[in-house]
C-alpha positions in Angstrom: 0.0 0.0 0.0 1.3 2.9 -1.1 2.5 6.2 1.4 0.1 9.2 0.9 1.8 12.1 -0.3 2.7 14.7 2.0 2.1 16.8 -0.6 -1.4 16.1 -1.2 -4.2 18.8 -1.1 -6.2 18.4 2.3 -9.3 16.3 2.5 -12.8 18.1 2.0 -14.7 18.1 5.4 -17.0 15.5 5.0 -19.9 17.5 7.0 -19.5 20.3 4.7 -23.2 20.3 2.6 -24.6 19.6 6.2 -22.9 22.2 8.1 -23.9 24.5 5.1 -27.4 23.5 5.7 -27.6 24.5 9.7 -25.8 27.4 9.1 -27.7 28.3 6.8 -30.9 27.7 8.7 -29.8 30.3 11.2 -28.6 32.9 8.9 -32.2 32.4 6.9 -33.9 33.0 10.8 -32.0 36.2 10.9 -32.6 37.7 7.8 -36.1 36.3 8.2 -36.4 38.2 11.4 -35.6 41.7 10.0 -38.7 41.5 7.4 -40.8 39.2 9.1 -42.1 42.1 11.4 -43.3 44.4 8.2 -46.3 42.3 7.9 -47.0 42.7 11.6 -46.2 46.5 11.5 -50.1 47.8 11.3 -51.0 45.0 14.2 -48.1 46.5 16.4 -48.8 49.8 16.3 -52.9 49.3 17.3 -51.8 47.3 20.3 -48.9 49.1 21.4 -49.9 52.8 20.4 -46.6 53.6 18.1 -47.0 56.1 15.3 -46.0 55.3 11.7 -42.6 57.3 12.6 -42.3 55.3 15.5 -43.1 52.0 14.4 -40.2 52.2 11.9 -37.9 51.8 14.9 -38.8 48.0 15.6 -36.8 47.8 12.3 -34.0 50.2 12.4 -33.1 49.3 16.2 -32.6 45.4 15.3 -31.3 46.9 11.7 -28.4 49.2 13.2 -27.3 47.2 16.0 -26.8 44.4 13.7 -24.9 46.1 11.9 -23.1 48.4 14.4 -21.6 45.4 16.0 -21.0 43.0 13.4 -17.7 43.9 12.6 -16.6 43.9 15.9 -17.7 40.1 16.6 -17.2 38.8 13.4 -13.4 40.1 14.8 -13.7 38.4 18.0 -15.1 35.0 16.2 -12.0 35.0 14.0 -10.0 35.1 17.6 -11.6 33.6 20.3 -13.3 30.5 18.0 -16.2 30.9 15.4 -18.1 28.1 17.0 -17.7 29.0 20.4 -19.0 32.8 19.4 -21.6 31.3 17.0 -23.1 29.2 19.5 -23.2 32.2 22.3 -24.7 34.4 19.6 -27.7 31.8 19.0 -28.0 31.6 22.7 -28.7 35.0 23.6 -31.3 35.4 19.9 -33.2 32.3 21.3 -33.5 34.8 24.7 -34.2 38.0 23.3 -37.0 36.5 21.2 -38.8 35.2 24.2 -38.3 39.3 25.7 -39.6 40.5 21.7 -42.7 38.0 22.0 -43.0 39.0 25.5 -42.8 42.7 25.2 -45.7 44.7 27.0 -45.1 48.1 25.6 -43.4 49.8 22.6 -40.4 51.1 24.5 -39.8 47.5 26.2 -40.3 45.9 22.1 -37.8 48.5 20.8 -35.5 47.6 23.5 -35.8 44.1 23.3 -35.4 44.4 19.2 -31.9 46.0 19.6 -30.7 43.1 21.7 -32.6 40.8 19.2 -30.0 42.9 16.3 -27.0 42.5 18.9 -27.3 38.9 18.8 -27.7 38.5 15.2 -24.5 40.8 15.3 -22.8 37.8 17.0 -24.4 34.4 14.7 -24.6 36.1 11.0 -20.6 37.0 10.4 -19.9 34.1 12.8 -21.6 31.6 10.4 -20.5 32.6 7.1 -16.9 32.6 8.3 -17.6 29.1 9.2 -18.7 28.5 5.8 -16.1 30.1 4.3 -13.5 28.2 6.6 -15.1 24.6 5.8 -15.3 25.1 2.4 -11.6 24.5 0.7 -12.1 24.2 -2.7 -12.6 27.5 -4.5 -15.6 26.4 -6.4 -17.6 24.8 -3.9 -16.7 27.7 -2.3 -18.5 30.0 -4.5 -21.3 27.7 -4.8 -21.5 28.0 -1.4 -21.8 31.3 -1.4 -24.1 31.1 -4.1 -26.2 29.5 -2.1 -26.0 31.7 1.3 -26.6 34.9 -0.7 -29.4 33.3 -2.1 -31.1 32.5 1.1 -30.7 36.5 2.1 -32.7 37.2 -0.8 -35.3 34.4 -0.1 -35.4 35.4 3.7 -35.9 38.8 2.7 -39.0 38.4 1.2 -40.2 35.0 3.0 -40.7 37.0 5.7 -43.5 38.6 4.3 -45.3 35.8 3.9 -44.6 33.9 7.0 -45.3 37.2 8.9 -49.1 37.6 7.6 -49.6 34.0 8.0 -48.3 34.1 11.7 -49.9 37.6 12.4 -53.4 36.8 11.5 -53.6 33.0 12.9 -51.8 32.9 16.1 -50.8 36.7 16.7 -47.6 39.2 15.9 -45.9 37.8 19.1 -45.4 34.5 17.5 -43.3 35.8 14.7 -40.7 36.0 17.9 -42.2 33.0 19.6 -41.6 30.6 16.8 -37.7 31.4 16.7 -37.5 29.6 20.2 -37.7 26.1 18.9 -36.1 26.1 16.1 -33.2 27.9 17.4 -32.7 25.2 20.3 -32.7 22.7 17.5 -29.6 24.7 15.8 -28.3 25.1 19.3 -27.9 21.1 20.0 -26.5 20.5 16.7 -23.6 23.0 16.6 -21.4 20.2 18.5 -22.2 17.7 15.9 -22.1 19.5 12.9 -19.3 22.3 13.1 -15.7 22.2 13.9 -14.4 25.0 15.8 -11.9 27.1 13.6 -9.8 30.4 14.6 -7.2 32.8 13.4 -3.7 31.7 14.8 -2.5 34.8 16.3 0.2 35.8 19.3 -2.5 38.7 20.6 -5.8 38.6 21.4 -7.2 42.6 20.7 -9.7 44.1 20.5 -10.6 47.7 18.7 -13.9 48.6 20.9 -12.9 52.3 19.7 -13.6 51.3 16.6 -16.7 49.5 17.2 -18.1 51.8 19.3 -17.7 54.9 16.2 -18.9 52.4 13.4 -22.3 52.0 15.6 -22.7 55.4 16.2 -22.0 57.0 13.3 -24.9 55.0 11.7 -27.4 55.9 14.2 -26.7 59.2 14.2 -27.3 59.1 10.6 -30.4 57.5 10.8 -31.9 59.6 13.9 -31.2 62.8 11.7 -33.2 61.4 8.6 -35.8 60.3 10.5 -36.6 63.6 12.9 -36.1 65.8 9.8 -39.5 66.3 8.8 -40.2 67.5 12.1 -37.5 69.7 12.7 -36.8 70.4 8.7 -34.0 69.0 6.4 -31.9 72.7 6.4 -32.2 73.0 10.2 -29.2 73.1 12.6 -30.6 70.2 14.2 -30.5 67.7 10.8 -27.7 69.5 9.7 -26.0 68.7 13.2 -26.7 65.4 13.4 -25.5 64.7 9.6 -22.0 66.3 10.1 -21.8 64.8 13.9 -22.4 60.9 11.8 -20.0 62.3 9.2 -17.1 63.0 12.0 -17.5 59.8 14.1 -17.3 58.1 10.8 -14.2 60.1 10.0 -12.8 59.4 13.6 -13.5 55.8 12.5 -11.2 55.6 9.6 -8.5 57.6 11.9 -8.6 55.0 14.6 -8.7 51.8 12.3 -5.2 53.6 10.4 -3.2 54.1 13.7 -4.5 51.0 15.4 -2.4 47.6 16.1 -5.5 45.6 15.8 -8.1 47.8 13.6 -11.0 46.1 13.4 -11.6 47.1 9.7 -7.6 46.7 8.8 -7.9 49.8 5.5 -6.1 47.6 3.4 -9.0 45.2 2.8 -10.1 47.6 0.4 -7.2 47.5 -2.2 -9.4 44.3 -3.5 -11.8 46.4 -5.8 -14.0 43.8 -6.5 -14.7 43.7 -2.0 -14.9 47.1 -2.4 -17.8 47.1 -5.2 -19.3 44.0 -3.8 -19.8 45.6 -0.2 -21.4 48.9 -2.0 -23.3 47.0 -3.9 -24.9 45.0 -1.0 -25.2 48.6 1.0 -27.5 49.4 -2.2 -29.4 46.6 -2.3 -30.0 47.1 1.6 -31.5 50.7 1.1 -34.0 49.6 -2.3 -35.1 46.5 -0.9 -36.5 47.3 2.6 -36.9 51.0 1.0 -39.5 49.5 -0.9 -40.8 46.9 1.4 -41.8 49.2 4.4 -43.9 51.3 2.4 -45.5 48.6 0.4 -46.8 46.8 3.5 -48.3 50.3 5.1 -50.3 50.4 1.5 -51.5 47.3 1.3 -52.5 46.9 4.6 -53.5 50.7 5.7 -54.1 51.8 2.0 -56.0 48.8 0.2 -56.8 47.5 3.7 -56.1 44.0 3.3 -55.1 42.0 6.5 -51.3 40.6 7.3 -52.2 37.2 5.7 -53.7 38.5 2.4 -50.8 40.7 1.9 -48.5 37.6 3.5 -50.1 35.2 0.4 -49.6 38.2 -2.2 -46.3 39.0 -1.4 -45.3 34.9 -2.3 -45.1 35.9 -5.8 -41.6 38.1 -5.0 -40.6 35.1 -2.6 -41.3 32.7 -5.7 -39.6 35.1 -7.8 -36.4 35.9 -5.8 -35.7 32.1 -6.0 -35.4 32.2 -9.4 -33.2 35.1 -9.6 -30.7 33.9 -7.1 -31.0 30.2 -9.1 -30.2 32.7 -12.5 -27.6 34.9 -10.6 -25.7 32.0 -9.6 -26.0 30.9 -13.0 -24.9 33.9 -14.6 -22.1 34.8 -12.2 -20.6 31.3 -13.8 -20.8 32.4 -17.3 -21.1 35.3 -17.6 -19.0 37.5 -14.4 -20.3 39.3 -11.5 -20.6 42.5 -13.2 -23.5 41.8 -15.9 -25.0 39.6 -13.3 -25.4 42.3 -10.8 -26.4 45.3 -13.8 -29.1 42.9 -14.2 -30.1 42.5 -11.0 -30.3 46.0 -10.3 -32.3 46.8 -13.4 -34.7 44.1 -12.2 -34.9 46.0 -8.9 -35.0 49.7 -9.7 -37.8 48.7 -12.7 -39.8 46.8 -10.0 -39.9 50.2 -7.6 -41.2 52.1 -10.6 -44.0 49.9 -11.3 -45.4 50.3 -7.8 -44.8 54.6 -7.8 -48.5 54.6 -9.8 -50.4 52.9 -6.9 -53.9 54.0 -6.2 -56.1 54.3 -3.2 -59.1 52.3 -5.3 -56.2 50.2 -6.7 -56.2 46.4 -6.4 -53.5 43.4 -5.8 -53.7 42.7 -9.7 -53.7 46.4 -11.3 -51.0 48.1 -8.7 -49.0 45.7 -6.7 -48.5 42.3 -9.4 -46.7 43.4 -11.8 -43.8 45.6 -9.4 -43.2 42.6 -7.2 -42.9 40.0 -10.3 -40.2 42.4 -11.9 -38.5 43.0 -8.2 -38.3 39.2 -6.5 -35.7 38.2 -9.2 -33.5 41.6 -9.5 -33.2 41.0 -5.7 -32.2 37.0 -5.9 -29.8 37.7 -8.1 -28.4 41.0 -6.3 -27.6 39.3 -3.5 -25.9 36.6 -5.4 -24.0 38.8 -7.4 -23.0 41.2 -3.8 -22.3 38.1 -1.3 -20.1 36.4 -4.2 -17.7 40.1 -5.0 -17.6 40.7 -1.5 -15.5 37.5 -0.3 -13.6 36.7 -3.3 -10.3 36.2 -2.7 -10.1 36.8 1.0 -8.0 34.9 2.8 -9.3 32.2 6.1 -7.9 34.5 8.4 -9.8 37.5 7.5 -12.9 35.3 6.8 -14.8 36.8 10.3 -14.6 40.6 9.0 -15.5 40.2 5.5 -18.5 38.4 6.3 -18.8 41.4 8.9 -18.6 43.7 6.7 -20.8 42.5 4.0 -24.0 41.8 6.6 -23.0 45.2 8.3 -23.4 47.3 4.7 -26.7 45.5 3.7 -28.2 46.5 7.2 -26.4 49.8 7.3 -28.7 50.3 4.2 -31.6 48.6 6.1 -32.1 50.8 8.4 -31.2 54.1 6.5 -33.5 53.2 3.6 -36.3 52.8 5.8 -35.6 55.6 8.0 -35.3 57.6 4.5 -38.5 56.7 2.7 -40.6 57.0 6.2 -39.3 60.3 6.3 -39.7 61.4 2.6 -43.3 59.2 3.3 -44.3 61.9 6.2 -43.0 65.1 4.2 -45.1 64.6 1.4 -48.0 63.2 3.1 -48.4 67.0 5.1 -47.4 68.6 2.0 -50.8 67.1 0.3 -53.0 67.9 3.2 -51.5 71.7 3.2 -51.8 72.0 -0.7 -55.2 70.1 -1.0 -56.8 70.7 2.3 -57.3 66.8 3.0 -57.5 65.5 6.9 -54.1 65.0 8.4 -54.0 60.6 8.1 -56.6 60.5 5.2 -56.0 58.0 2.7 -55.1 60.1 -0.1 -52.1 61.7 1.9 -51.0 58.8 2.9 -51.2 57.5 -0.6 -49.0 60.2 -2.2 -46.3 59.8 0.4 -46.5 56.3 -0.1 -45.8 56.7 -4.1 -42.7 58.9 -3.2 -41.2 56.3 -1.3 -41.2 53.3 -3.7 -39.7 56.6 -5.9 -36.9 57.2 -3.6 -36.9 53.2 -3.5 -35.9 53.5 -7.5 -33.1 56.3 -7.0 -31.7 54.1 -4.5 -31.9 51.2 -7.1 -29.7 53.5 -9.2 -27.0 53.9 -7.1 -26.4 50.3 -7.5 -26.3 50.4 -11.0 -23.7 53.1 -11.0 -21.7 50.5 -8.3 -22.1 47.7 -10.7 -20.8 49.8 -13.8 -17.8 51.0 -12.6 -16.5 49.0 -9.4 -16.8 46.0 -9.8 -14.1 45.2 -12.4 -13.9 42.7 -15.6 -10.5 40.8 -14.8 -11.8 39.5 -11.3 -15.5 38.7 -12.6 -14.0 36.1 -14.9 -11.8 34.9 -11.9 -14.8 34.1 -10.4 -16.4 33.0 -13.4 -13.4 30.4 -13.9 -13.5 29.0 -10.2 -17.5 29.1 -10.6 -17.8 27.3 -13.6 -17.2 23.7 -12.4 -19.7 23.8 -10.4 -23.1 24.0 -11.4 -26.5 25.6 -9.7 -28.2 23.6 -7.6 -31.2 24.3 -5.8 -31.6 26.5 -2.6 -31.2 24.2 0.0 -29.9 21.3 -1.7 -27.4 19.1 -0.4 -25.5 17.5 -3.1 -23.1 15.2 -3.2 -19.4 15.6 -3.6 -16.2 14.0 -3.5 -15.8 12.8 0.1 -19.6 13.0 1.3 -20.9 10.3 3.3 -24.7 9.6 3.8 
């Protein structure tokens, strides 16, 4: 019997398709649980008395300190162990969804929502780094990732659909509730499934300067979008709170230059193809739940349709977004990352321009259809396109703060895409009852500000475009192309089999 070579690439993890499959089951619950609530949204706010610009919070709370923090524990995952982290992460989401499901008032829901975000902070970089670190082989690698961004997408929109479902049969609480079970189940398998992995490093440090600017700065910029149509976009107090987000930030970039153990090291960003992937994903962040905030407030408050009917409707962009991320991964393959992603935001920014037209006698069929069959797939394959340019080429070590960095832009965008399109929502609104003399909360106000969100939804749609066209560049498309191409698209959860895969 012949000696194995020393020489001999290692072994592919046998576990892999299966550790891909719990980890991916937790990352679907946490993007599942920052669109899940939209549907509930209009049964919140009757029984715990928040106002349309309060409501918005139970989204941008779990949305910016999700992403605040990410960076900062996708760091200490790489350190301390991703499992270990991972597993502590899952821990404290199965607690503060008991708190969310349990919460009595709006202050105690908001509160519970940004510990909710905090520990999503901990399990989403946590498990993709895992991924990333159990997956050796460049194209299973990207068909991996394939795959992960293509649950983002999916989760995005399931949400919808689960949430109505959930809302109207056994109450809003449950959305919360539900995570309870299924997150124990994750829980017991994490010492079965996963191998714990870490960066090999002398020091253990940690930059809580820098975490502590990157969560600020973000906040601050959404606070100042959000109040402005009370206080008024040109006064000191916007103005204020835009340049005090735009010096943290600032002071962000400072610290992470001079520090031993930065927690975003600057030159990450000398790989272009990171750099457009991560913008592109900050893009896709602000048009996506741009658009979804305002089109649950018209179809439920507008059409008046009830959290399951609009759960049921919104299936057709789930269905959809599938086959976009299924096409995206497909394209990315033969095509590159750059046409791939062009498309995608086409798809997206053409789908928010469909729904600007909606009516208050408009119908499912005549105003809603038609935007969310052209959306679902520029969002599948968006997120494809995004997750895949953001962690090419980035090394095992660094593995924790890309996939940090990627989850912190999209909910970076979350949160200041709804906070933007509530706020441009409100403005008009009052501008239609001063110009047309309409009650304050009619219908037809809230119609028009409505419109100008899923308008602002479009420009932000845009932006991505302009990312796709000129950052993310030709040469390392076809990289990925060429590691992509052996493998070829399977189906969202799928395991299949490959070379070393027992049953």
């Amino acid at each position: 019997m012949q000696a194995e070579s020393i020489n001999a690439p290692p072994q592919p993890d046998p576990r892999r398709w299966k550790t891909l499959a719990l980890l991916g089951t937790a990352f679907f619950m946490v993007i599942l649980d920052s669109t899940i609530v939209l549907t509930a949204i209009p049964s919140m706010q009757g029984d715990l008395g928040f106002t349309v610009a309060g409501v918005q919070w139970v989204l941008t709370a779990y949305a910016l300190t999700f992403a605040g923090l990410m960076l900062f524990f996708g760091r200490m995952a790489d350190l301390l162990g991703r499992r270990r982290v991972f597993m502590v992460g899952l821990a404290l989401f199965i607690l503060s969804s008991i708190m969310c499901g349990a919460a009595w008032s709006a202050e105690v829901l908001v509160a519970a929502r940004s510990v909710q975000g905090m520990s999503a902070a901990i399990m989403a970089p946590t498990a993709l780094s895992i991924v990333i670190a159990t997956f050796s082989d460049s194209a299973e690698r990207n068909r991996a990732l394939g795959i992960w961004g293509g649950l983002g997408g999916i989760g995005a929109t399931a949400g919808l659909l689960l949430g109505g479902l959930i809302t109207d049969t056994l109450g809003w609480e449950w959305i919360f509730f539900l995570n309870v079970p299924v997150g124990v189940v994750i829980l017991a398998l994490c010492p079965v499934l996963l191998r714990e992995s870490r960066e090999r490093a002398a020091g253990r440090k940690f930059d809580f300067v820098g975490a502590i600017t990157i969560t600020v700065a973000p906040l601050l910029m959404a606070y100042a979008v959000i109040q402005a149509p009370e206080s008024g976009w040109g006064s000191a107090t916007t103005i204020g709170l835009l340049a005090g987000a735009l010096a943290v930030l600032a002071l962000f970039v400072l610290v992470e230059a001079r520090s031993a153990a930065p927690l975003v090291p600057l030159r990450i960003f000398r790989n272009r193809t990171l750099v457009g992937g991560n913008l592109l994903m900050l893009v896709v962040g602000l048009a996506v739940d741009g658009m979804l905030f305002p089109l649950t407030l018209y179809a439920q408050q507008v059409l008046q349709y009830t959290a399951l009917q609009f759960g049921l409707m919104s299936a057709v962009m789930t269905v959809m977004s599938v086959v976009g991320a299924l096409a995206g991964q497909a394209l990315v393959a033969r095509l590159g990352l750059r046409p791939t992603a062009i498309g995608g935001m086409l798809l997206i920014g053409a789908g928010c321009l469909l729904l600007v037209p909606v009516s208050v006698n408009g119908s499912f069929t005549s105003d809603m259809l038609w935007g969310l069959l052209v959306f679902g797939p520029g969002m599948g394959a968006s997120f494809v396109a995004a997750q895949i340019a953001a962690l090419t080429d980035v090394p095992e070590q660094e593995s924790g703060l890309a996939a940090g960095l990627v989850d912190t832009l999209f909910h970076i965008g979350s949160a200041l895409g709804i906070a933007t399109v509530t706020s441009v929502a409100i403005a008009v609104a009052r501008v239609t009852v001063t110009e047309t003399g309409v009650p304050a909360g009619s219908l037809g106000a809230l119609n028009d500000g409505l419109r100008a969100a899923f308008g602002v939804a479009a420009v932000f749609a845009a932006l991505g475009l302009v990312a796709a066209l000129f950052i993310l560049t030709r040469n390392r498309a076809a990289k990925v192309a060429d590691d992509t191409a052996a493998a070829e698209p399977v189906a969202i959860g799928a395991e299949p089999a490959g070379k070393g895969e027992h049953a």
